[in-house]
C-alpha positions in Angstrom: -17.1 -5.9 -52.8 -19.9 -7.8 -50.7 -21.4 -6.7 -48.0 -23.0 -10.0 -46.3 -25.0 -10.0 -43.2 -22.2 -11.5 -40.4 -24.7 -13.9 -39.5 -25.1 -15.2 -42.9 -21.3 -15.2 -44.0 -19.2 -18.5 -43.9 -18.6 -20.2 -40.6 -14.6 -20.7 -41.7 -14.4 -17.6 -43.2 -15.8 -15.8 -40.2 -13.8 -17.7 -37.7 -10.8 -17.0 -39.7 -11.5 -13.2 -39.4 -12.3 -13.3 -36.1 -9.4 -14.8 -34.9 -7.0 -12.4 -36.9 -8.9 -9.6 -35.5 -9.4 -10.4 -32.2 -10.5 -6.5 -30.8 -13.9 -6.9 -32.5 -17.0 -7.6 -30.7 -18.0 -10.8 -32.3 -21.4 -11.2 -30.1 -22.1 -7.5 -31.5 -21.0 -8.4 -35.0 -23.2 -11.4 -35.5 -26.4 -10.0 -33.9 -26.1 -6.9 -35.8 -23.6 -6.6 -38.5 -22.4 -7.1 -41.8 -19.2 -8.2 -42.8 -17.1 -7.2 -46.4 -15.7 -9.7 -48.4 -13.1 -9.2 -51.5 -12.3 -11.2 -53.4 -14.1 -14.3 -51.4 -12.3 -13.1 -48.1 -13.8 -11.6 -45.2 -11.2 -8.5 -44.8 -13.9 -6.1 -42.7 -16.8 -5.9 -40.9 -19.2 -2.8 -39.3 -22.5 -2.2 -37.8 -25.1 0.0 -39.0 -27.7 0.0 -36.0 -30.9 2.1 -35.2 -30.5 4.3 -31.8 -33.9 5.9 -32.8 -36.3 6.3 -35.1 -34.1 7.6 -38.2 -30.6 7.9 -36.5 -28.3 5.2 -37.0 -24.5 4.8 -35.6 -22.2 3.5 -37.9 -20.4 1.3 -35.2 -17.1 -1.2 -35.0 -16.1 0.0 -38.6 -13.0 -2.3 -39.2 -11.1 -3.3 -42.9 -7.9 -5.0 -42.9 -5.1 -2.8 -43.5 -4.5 -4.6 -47.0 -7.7 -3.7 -48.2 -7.5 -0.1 -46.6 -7.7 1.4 -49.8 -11.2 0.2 -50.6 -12.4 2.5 -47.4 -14.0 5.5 -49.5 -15.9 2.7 -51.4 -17.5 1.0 -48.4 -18.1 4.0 -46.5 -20.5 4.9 -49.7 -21.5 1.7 -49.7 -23.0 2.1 -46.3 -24.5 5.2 -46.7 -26.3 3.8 -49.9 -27.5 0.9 -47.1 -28.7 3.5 -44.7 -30.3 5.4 -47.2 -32.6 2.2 -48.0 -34.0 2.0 -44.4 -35.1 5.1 -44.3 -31.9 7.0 -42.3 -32.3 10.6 -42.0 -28.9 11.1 -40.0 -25.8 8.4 -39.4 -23.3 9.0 -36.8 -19.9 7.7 -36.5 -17.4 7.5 -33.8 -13.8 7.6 -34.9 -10.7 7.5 -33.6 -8.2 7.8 -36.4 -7.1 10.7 -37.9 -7.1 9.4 -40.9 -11.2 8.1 -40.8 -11.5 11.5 -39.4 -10.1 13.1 -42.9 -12.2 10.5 -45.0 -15.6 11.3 -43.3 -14.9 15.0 -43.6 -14.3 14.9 -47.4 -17.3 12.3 -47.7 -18.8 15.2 -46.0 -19.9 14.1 -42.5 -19.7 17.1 -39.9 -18.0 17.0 -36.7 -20.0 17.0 -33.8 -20.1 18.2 -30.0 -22.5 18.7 -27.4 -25.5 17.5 -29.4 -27.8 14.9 -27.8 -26.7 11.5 -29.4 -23.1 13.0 -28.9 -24.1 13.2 -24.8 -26.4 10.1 -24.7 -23.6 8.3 -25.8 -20.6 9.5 -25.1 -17.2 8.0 -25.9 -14.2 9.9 -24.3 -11.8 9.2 -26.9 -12.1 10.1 -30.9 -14.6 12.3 -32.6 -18.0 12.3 -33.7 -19.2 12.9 -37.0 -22.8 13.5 -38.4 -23.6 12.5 -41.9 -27.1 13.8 -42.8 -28.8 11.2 -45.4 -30.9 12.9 -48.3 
C-alpha cells in the first residue's frame, strides 16, 4: 500500500478513480489529500487536514469496496501520518456502522457535545476522537 499525495498521483490513474467514484470532492482531494494505491491502482483516497493547532479531521475517507479489507491497515497507516506532524487528537466523521465498529476497536472514542463536535457539526453519522501519543 501507497499512500501518494493526490496531487502527485497519475493524471490517468486519478481520472480513472474519479470518474468511478464520482461522490468525492475532487477540488478537496487534490488540494489536500492523499490517495491509496494497490497494486499500482488508485482504489481510495482521504484527507488528513489541520482544523487547529494539533487537531486534525480525518475527512472524505473512501476505499473501493474490493479493497475494503485493507481498511484496518490504512486507518493505522494514517494515524502513523498524523503522528509525524505532530497530531495530538484526530477526529473522524462516520457514517457507517461498520467504520463505526473499526474506529472503536482501533480505539477512537465517540464523541458528543465537545467543541470541534459543535464547531463543526454534521447532522448525520458519528464522531469519533482518536487521541495520538
Amino acid at each position: 500500500m501507497n499512500l501518494v499525495q493526490a496531487s502527485k498521483a497519475s493524471v490517468e490513474k486519478l481520472e480513472h478513480f474519479l470518474q468511478n467514484n464520482p461522490n468525492l470532492n475532487e477540488y478537496s482531494l487534490l488540494q489536500r489529500g492523499y490517495v491509496v494505491e494497490l497494486q499500482g491502482e488508485i482504489e481510495g483516497c482521504f484527507i488528513l487536514e489541520e482544523m487547529e493547532k494539533g487537531t486534525y479531521w480525518l475527512k472524505q475517507l473512501y476505499i473501493t469496496q474490493s479493497e475494503a479489507a485493507v481498511l484496518p491497515v490504512l486507518l493505522e497507516s494514517i494515524l502513523t501520518m498524523a503522528k509525524q506532524q505532530h497530531a495530538q487528537r484526530v477526529y473522524v466523521h462516520s457514517h457507517q456502522p461498520v467504520v463505526d465498529i473499526l474506529l472503536e476497536a482501533l480505539q477512537f472514542h465517540p464523541q458528543k457535545e465537545r467543541a470541534f463536535v459543535n464547531k463543526y457539526d454534521q447532522r448525520d453519522g458519528n464522531w469519533w476522537l482518536y487521541h495520538v501519543s
